[in-house]
DRENBAKE-900111 format. One line per 2 residues: their letters; for each residue x, y negated, z negated of C-alpha. Coordinates in steps of 0.2 Angstrom, whole numbers, plus 5000, padded with zeros to 4 digits. Layout:
// DRENBAKE-900111
a) X:Y:Z | ...
// end
This chain:
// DRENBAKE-900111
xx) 5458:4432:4486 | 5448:4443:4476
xx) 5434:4445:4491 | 5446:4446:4506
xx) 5448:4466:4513 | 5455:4471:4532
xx) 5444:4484:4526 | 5427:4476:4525
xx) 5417:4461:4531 | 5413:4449:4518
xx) 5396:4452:4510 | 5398:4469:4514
xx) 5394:4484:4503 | 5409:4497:4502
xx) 5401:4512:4505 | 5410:4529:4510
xx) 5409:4549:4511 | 5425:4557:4504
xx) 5432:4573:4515 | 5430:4589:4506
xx) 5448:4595:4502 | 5443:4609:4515
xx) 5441:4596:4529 | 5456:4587:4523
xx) 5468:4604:4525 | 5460:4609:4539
xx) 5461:4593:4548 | 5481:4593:4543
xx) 5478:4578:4534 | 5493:4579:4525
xx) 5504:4582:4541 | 5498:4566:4549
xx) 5502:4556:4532 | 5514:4565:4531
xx) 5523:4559:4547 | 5519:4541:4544
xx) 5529:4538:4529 | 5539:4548:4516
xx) 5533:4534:4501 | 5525:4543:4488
xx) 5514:4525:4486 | 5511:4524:4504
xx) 5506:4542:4509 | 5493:4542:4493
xx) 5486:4524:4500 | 5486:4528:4517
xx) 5475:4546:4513 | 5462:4539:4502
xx) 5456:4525:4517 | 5459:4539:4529
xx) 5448:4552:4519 | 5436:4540:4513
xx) 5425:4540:4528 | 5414:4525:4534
xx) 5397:4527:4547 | 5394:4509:4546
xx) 5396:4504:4563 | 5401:4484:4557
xx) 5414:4490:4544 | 5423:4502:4560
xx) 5421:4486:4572 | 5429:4476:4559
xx) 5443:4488:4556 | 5445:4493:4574
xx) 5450:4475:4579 | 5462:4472:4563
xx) 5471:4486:4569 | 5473:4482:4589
xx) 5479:4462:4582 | 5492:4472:4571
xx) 5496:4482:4585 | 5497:4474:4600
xx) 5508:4458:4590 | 5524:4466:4584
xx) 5531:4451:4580 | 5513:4451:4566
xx) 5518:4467:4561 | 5536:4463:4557
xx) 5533:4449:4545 | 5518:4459:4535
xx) 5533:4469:4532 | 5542:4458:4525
xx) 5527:4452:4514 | 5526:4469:4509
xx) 5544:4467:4501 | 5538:4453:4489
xx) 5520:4462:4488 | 5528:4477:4480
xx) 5538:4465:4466 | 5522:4460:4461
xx) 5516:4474:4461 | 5530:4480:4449
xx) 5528:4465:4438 | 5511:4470:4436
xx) 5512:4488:4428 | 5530:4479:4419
xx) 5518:4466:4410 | 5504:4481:4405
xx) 5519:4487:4394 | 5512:4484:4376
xx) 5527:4483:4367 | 5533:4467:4378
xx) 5537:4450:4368 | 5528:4435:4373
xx) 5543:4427:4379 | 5545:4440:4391
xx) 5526:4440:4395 | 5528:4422:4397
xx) 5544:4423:4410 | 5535:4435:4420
xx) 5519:4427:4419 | 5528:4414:4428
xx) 5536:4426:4440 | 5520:4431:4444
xx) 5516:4413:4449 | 5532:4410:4458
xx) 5530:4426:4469 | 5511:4422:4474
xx) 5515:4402:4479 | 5529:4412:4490
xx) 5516:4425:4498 | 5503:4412:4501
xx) 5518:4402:4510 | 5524:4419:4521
xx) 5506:4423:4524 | 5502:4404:4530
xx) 5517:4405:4542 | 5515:4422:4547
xx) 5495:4419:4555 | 5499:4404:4560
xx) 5513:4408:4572 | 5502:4423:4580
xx) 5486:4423:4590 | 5475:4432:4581
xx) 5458:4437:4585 | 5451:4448:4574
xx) 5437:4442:4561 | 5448:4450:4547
xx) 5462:4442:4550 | 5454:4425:4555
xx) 5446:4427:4538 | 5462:4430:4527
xx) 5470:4415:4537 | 5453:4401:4534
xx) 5456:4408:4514 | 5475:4404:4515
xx) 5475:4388:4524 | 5460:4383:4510
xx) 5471:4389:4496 | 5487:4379:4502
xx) 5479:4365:4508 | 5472:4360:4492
xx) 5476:4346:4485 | 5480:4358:4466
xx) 5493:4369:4477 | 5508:4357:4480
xx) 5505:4352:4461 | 5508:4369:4457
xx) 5522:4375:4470 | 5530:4360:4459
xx) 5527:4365:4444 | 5530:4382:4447
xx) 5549:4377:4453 | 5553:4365:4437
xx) 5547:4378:4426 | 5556:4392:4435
xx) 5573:4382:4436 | 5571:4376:4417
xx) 5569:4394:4413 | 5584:4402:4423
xx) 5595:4391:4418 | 5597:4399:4402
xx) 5608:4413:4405 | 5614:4420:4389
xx) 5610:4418:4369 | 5624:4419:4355
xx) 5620:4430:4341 | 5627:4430:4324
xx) 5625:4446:4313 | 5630:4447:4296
xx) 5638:4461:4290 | 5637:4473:4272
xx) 5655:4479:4263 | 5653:4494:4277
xx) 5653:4484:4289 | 5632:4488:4294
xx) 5623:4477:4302 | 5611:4464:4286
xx) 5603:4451:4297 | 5605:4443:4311
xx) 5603:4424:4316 | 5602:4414:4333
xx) 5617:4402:4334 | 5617:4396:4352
xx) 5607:4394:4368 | 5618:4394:4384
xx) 5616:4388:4401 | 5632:4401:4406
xx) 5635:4420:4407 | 5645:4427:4391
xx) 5661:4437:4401 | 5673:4442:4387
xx) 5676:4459:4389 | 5668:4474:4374
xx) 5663:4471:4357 | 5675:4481:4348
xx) 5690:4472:4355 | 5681:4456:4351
xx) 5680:4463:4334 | 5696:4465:4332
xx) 5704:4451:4340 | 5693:4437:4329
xx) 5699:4450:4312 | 5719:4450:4319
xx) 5724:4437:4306 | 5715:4428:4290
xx) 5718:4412:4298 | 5706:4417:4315
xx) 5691:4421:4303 | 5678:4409:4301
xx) 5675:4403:4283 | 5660:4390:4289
xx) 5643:4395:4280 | 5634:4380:4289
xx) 5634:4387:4306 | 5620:4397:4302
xx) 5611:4386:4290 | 5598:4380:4298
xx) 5593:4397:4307 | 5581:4409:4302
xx) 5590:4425:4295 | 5580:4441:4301
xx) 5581:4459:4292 | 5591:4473:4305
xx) 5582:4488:4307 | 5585:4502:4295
xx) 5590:4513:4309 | 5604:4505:4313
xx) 5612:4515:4297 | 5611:4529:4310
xx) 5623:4520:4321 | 5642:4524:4325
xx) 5656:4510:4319 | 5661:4503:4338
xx) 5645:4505:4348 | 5641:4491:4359
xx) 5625:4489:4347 | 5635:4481:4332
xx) 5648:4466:4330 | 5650:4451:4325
xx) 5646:4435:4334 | 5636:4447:4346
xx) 5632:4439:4362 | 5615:4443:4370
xx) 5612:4441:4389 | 5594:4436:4392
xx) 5590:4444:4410 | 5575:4434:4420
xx) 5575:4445:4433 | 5564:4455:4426
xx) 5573:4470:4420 | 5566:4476:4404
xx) 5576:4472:4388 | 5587:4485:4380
xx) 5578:4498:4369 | 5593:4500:4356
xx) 5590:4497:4338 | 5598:4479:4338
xx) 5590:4474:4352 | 5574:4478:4346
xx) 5577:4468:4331 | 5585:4454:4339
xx) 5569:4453:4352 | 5560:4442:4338
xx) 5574:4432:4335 | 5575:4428:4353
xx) 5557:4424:4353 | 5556:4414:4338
xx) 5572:4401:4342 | 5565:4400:4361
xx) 5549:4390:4353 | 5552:4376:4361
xx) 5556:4382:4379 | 5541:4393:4375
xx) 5529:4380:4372 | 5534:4370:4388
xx) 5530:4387:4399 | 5514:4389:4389
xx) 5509:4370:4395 | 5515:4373:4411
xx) 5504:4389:4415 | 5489:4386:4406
xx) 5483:4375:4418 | 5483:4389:4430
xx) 5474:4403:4420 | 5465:4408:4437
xx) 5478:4412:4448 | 5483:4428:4450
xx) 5497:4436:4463 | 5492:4452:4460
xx) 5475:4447:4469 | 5486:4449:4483
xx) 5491:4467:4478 | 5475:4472:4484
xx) 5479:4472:4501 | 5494:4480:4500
xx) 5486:4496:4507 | 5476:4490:4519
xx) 5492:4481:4526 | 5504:4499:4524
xx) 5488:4508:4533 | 5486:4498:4548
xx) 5507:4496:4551 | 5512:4514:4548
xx) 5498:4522:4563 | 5505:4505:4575
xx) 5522:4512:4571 | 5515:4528:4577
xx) 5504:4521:4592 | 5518:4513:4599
xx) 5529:4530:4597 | 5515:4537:4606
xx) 5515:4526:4621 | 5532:4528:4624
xx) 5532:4546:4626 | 5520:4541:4640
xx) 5502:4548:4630 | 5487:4541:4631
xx) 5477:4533:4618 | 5464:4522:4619
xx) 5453:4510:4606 | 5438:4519:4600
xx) 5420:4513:4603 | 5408:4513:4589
xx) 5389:4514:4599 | 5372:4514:4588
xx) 5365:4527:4599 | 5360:4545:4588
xx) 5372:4557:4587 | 5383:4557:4602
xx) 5400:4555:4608 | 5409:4554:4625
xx) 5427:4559:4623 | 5440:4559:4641
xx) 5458:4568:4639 | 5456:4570:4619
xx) 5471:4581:4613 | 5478:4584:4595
xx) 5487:4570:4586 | 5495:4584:4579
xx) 5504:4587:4598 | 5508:4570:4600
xx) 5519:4569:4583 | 5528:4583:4588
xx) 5530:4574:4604 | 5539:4557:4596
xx) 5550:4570:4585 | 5559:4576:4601
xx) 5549:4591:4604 | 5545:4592:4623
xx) 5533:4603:4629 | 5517:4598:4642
xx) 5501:4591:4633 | 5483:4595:4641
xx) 5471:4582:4638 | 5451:4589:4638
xx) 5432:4580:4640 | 5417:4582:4625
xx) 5402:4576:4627 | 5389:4576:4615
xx) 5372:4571:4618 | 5352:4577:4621
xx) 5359:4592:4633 | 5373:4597:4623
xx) 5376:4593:4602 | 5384:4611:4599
xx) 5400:4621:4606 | 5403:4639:4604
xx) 5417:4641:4612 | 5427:4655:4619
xx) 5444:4660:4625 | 5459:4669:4622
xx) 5469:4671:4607 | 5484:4657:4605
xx) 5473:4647:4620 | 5470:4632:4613
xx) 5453:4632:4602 | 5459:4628:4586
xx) 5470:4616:4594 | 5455:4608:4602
xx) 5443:4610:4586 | 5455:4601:4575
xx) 5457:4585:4590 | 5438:4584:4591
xx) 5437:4581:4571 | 5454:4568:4574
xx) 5445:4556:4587 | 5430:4555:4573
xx) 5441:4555:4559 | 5456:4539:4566
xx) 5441:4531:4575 | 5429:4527:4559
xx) 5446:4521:4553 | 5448:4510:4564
xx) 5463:4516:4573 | 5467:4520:4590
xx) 5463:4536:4597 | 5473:4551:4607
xx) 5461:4550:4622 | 5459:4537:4635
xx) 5439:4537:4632 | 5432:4538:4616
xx) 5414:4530:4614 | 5404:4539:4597
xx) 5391:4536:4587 | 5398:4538:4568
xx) 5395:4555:4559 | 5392:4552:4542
xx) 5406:4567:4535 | 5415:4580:4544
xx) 5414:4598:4535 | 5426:4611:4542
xx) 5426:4630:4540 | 5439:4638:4545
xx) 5447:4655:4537 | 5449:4655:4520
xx) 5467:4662:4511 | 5465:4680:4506
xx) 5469:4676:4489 | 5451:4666:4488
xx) 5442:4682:4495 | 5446:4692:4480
xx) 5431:4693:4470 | 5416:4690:4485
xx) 5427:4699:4497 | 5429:4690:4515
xx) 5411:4689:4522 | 5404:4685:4504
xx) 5416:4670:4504 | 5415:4664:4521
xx) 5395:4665:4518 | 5395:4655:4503
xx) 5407:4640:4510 | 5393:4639:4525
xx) 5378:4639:4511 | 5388:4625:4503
xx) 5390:4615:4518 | 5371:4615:4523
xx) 5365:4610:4504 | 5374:4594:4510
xx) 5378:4588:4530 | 5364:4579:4538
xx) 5359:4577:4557 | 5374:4564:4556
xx) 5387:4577:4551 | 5400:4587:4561
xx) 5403:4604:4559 | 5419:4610:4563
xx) 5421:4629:4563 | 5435:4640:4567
xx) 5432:4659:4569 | 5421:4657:4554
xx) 5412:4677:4550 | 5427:4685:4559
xx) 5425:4702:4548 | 5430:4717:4552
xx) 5413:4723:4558 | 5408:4713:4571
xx) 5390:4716:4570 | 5387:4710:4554
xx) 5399:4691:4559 | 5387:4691:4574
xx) 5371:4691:4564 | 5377:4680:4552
xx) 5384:4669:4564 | 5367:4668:4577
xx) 5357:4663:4560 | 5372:4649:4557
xx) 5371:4641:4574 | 5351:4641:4574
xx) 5352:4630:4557 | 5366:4620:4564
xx) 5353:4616:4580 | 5338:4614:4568
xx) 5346:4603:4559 | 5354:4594:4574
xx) 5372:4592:4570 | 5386:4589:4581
xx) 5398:4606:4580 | 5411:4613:4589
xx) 5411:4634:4583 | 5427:4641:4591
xx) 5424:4660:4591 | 5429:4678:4598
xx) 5413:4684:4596 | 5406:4682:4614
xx) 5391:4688:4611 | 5385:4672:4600
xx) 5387:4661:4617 | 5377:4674:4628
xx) 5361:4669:4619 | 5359:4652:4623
xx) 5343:4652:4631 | 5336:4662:4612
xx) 5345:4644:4604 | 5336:4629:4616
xx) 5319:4639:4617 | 5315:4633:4602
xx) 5308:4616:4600 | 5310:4613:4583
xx) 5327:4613:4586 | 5337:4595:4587
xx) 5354:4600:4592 | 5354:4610:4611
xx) 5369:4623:4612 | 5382:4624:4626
xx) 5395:4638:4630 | 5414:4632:4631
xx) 5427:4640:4636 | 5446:4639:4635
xx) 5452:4647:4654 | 5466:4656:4660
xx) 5474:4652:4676 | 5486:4664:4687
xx) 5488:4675:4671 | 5494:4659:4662
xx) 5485:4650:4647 | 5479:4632:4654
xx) 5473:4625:4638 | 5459:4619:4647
xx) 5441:4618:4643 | 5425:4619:4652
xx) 5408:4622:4651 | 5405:4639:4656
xx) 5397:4655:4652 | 5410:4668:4641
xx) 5420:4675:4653 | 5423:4690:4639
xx) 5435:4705:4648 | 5441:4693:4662
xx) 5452:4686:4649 | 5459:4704:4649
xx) 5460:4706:4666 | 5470:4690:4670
xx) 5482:4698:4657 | 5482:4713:4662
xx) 5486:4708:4681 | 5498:4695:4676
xx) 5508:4711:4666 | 5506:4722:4678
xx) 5495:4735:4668 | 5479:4740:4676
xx) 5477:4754:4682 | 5478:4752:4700
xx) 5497:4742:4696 | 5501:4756:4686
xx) 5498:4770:4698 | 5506:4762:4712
xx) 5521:4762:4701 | 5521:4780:4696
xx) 5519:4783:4715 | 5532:4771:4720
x) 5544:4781:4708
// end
């Protein structure tokens, strides 16, 4: 179990880039976990696959058709949640049996849990990919490795064994414990008296007490019950201990819980714990035998792909919310060719969860296309038009699709990027000591030391200072280096000037990246949210505005005139 991944082929070598935590905030990382699920387990499971980004084109194929099975077969995805269920209580077995302080009776009862639950998730996995058809080579894989475990001959030996053992075990239910007492009435020593295949249900200690001390006659004047058991020292600490507590009495009865709650951290109880161990020898020893013939099986080989399973269910759960608010998505398609990408109707995944929680409001879907005539964006537009709307969905499409997942686009065919680097503006409170043009600088140098040709840059009014002439020079150099080193980038600006200047970026024929203007338009004085290549349209912006307001001049004097 060990080698099987819905991550990864077999054979192959994990290999990945993390996401800065820049790229991871301005991507809203945490909002789309975030919506996903509010498990503290499954929100930290689900980010490190989602920021841990893959290029290798086998890996995203592989992913990309475990995905579509788990999505497009609900009746799949419903019982990996139930296998979940069982995942998880090995899952807390596991971190119960790293506990030090444990007593090899216990160790040994959940060592046998342990067996118990993985017989029953190899079961539930069996009937779960045999029912469905599957056709994704992870899936296929995990199913061949199952079907091989069950079907040998050495399984139904130890589904047997396993349910002996496990019934032998359960049906103790409670231990009698007797402790003798000092002329105060403090706990001296205590002994095992009796194993029993029944619950203890008298009612408190103290009334106990007290009912077996009513009368001389009730008390027990037989030394030979205890003979033949091992008398253990209490712990000194129980001097500390109040006459009544439900620590102390005598003929104590002690409950041995197999479920696999831990046992009880009092004074006695931690004194008793060796006693326990010591008269269980026998049943002990018969566990023991049992096991040891199965030192190499381990359920919590299983654990492992707890969150692959949790990644892939929680963005079907979404997909499907998606769909039935009627917006498109579409399976990504990884392509070998260098560096480009043909997006249709991309949008922000950020819209489209605010969609499936009620919110109603019209989403515009846009093209990108990046190739030999085009690798590099600035794009232009009004303020609140839509560009870091559509900044953030172009790093989305690259960051769900090299998971594998579905994409909000109905076209989505890429080359992999081998990390995605944002830079968008900083908090004030980071801009202290450089100031905001010394910190926006040095985040750029940063980048650069480490993107290659295979990155993409995302950058969103990046140098805005408030003297322009000094973000435009900065800014002219930054997109020069971005085309010489031939990144993919999409650089959302309101500095027109940088996109005025494209013939001074192609002319250059050292330069591998070509650089396009994009701008986000304005129709009948509204804001269309749509993109398109074009040169900057600059004042018209203002003018649409302006007209749709009523303020230009000529508006305005007609208005004084009219009065």
């Amino acid at each position: 179990m060990a080698d099987i991944s819905l991550l990864y082929p077999k054979g192959k070598e994990v290999s990945t880039m993390t996401l800065t935590e820049e790229s991871i905030n301005d991507l809203s990382v945490d909002y789309i976990v975030e919506s996903l699920t509010k498990d503290i387990y499954e929100k930290n499971s689900i980010k490190k696959i989602l920021t841990n980004l893959t290029c290798d084109i086998d890996v995203i194929n592989y992913r990309a058709d475990v995905f579509e099975d788990i999505l497009n077969f609900p009746e799949l995805r419903d019982g990996l949640v139930e296998l979940l269920k069982k995942l998880e209580d090995l899952r807390e077995l596991e971190k119960f049996n790293k506990d030090g302080d444990a007593s090899s009776l216990w160790q040994l009862i959940n060592r046998l849990r342990e067996i118990d639950g993985y017989v029953l998730c190899i079961t539930m996995l069996k009937n779960i990919l045999n029912t469905i058809p599957i056709k994704s080579q992870g899936l296929l894989d995990l199913k061949q490795t199952i079907e091989d475990i069950y079907n040998n001959g050495g399984f139904d030996i130890l589904k047997k064994d396993i349910d002996e053992t496990m019934a032998k075990a359960q049906n103790l239910k409670s231990v009698t414990i007797g402790v003798n007492l000092d002329s105060v009435l403090k706990p001296k020593n205590a002994g095992v008296i009796s194993l029993n295949n029944f619950e203890i249900t008298n009612s408190g200690i103290l009334k106990n007490f007290m009912g077996f001390t009513g009368s001389k006659e009730e008390l027990n004047s037989d030394e030979k019950v205890l003979s033949s058991h091992k008398l253990h020292p209490a712990n000194p600490s129980l001097t500390r201990m109040k006459f009544g507590s439900a620590q102390q009495g005598a003929n104590t009865n002690v409950h041995i819980d197999t479920s696999g709650s831990a046992t009880g951290d009092d004074p006695l109880s931690q004194s008793l714990k060796k006693v326990v161990t010591d008269i269980l020898k026998r049943m002990v020893k018969s566990i023991k035998a049992t096991l040891q013939k199965y030192v190499n099986i381990s359920g919590y080989s299983l654990v492992g792909l707890m969150p692959e399973i949790i990644f892939y269910i929680r963005f079907a759960e979404l997909v499907d919310k998606m769909k039935e608010k009627n917006l498109p998505v579409c399976k990504p398609l990884a392509v070998p060719d260098d560096r480009v990408a043909y997006g249709e109707d991309i949008y922000n995944i950020k819209l489209a969860i605010k969609r499936t929680k009620g919110e109603e409001f019209d989403i515009i879907g846009n093209d990108i296309t990046f190739d030999d005539e085009q690798r590099i964006y600035v794009m232009t537009g009004p303020n609140r038009g839509g560009k870091t709307t559509f900044t953030q969905a172009v790093g989305h499409c690259f960051l769900l699709a090299q998971a594998g997942i579905y994409v909000p686009a109905t076209k989505f065919n890429y080359s992999p990027v081998d990390n995605i680097y944002t830079h968008f503006p900083a908090d004030e409170n980071d801009t202290v000591d450089l100031g905001r043009l010394g910190e926006e600088s040095k985040r750029l140098s940063d980048i650069f030391k480490v993107a290659t040709d295979k990155s993409l840059l995302l950058l969103n009014e990046s140098l805005a200072t408030t003297n322009v002439a000094e973000g435009v020079f900065i800014a002219k150099d930054v997109i020069k280096a971005m085309a010489y080193l031939g990144v993919r980038s999409v650089f959302n600006t309101h500095m027109h000037e940088l996109a005025h200047h494209l013939d001074e970026y192609n002319s250059d024929d050292s330069y591998r990246s070509k650089v396009q203007s994009l701008v986000t338009g304005m129709k009948d004085g509204h804001r269309s949210f749509k993109c398109e290549i074009a040169p900057p349209q600059g004042v018209s912006y203002a003018k649409d505005i302006a007209e749709k307001y009523g303020v230009t001049y000529d508006q305005i004097k007609k208005n004084i005139d009219n009065r």
